[in-house]
C-alpha positions in Angstrom: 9.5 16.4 12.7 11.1 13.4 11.5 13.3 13.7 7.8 13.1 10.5 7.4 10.8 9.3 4.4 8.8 6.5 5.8 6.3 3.4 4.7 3.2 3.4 7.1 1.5 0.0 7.1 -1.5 0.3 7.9 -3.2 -3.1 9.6 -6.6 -3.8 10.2 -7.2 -5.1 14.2 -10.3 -5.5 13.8 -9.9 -9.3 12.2 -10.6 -11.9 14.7 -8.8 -14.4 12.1 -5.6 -12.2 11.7 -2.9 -13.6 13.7 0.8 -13.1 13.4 1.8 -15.0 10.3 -1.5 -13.4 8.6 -0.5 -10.4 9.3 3.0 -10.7 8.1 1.4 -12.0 4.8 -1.0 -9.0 4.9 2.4 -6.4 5.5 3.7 -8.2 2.9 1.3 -7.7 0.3 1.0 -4.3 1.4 4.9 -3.5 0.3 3.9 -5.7 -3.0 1.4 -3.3 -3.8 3.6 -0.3 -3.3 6.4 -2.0 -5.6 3.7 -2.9 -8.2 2.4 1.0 -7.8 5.4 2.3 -8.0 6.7 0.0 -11.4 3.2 1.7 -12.7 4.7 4.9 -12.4 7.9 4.1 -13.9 6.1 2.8 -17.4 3.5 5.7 -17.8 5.4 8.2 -16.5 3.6 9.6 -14.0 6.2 11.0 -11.2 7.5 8.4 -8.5 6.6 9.2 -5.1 9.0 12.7 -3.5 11.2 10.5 -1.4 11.4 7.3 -2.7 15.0 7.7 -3.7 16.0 8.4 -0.3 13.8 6.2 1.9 15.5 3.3 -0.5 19.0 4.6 0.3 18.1 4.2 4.0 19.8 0.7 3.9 22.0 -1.5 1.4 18.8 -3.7 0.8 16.7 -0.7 -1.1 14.2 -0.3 1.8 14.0 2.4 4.6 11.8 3.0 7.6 9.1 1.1 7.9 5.9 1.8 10.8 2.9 -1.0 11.2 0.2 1.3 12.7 -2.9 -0.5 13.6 -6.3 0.7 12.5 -9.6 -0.2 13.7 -11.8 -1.0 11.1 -12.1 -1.5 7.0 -14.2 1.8 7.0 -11.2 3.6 9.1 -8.5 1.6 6.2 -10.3 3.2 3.4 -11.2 6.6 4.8 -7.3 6.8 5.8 -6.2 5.7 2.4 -8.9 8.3 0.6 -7.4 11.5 2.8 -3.9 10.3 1.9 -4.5 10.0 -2.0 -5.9 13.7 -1.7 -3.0 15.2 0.2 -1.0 13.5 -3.0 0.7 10.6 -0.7 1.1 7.1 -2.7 -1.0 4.9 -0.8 -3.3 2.2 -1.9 -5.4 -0.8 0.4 -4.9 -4.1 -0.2 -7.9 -6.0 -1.2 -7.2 -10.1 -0.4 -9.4 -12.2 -2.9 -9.1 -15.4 -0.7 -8.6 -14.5 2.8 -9.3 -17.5 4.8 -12.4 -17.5 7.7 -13.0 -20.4 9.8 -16.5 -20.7 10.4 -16.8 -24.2 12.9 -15.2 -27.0 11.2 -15.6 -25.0 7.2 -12.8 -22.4 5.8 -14.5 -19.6 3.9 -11.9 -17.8 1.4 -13.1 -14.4 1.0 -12.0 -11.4 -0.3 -11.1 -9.2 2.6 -9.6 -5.3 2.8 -7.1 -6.3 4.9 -4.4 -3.3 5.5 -3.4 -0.6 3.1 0.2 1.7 2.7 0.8 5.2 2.8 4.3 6.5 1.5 5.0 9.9 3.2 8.1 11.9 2.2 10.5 12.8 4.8 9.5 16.4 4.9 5.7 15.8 5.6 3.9 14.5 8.8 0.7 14.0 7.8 -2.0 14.5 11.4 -4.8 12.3 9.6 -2.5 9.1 10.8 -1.5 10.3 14.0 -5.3 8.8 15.7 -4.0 5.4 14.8 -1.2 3.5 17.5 1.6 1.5 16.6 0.4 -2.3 15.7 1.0 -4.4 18.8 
């Protein structure tokens, strides 16, 4: 089992449209949501995530491990997101309100589900990700 606390990214493959520099946007927003998540915590006062402390002292910069897993479909995005939230992880989906689709010679901005986050402490290894593969 790895100690480690890690970030899973969790990217939809299922996107015709998403190609590398979308989905680098769409990782990014992911780790946006987290920090905005996270700075939630911090002024209500609900507990910050077991491990965040030491997945941010993985490196000088304040970040640690982080794994881009790809997942299938907006239904499997969700569904993953929804166990994780009951096992207690932080986790969240990213909803995009203008992600661009080229439709012939017309952009379409709509809003997409496009990946999602779990935050898992080093001392779990949650089996409801373990169907997904590393994002090529």
């Amino acid at each position: 089992m790895n100690n480690d606390p890690r970030m899973y990214v969790l990217m939809r493959t299922d996107l015709a449209s998403m190609n590398a520099g979308k989905g680098m946007a769409q990782s990014h927003h992911a780790a946006m949501c987290f920090t905005k998540d996270v700075m939630k915590s911090l002024n209500t006062g609900v507990a910050l995530p077991r491990g965040l402390e030491d997945w941010e002292d993985q490196t000088s910069q304040g970040f640690g491990t982080t794994i881009t897993l790809a997942v299938p479909s907006e239904a499997a995005l969700i569904d993953t997101v929804d166990i994780a939230l009951k096992f207690g992880y932080a986790a969240n989906v990213v909803l995009d309100p203008t992600y661009p689709v080229t439709d012939g010679a017309v952009t379409h901005l709509l809003q997409v589900y496009t990946c999602g986050y779990v935050f898992v402490p080093g001392d779990s290894n949650p089996s409801f990700l373990t169907p997904f593969s590393l994002h090529p």
